[in-house]
TORMIDREN-882849 format. One record per residue (C-alpha): x negated, y, z negated; residue in one letter. Coordinates in steps of 0.1 Angstrom, whole numbers, plus 2048, in hexadecimal, padded with zeros to 3 digits. Layout:
BEGIN
XYZA;...
This chain:
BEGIN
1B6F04484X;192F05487X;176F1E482X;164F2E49EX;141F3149BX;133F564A4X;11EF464C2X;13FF3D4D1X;14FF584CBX;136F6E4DDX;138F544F7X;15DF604FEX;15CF814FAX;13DF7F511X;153F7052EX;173F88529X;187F74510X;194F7C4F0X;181F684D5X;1A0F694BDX;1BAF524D6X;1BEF2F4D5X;1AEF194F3X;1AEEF74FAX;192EE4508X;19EEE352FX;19BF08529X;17EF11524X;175EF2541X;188F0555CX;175F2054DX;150F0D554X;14BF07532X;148EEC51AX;13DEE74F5X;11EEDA4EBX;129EC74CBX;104EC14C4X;0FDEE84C1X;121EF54B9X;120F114D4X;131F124F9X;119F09517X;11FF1753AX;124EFF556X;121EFF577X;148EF0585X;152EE35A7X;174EEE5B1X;183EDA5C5X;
């Protein structure tokens, strides 16, 4: 278990998602994010589907 920083939380409940279920990193990838370990918060992506 880990702790959610508020940014991130926003982040999700931003796109749609609940901020209180547990997501794995290919989540939230399929989901054109990723972290940003530097700054602790989720960055949008741009994503190529192929």
């Amino acid at each position: 278990m880990i702790s959610v920083p508020e940014d991130v939380k926003r982040v999700l409940r931003q796109s749609g998602l609940d901020e209180n279920i547990v997501i794995g990193l290919l989540t939230l990838e399929r989901a054109g994010m990723v972290p940003d370990t530097v700054t602790g918060t989720l960055r949008k992506v741009e994503m190529l589907v192929l």
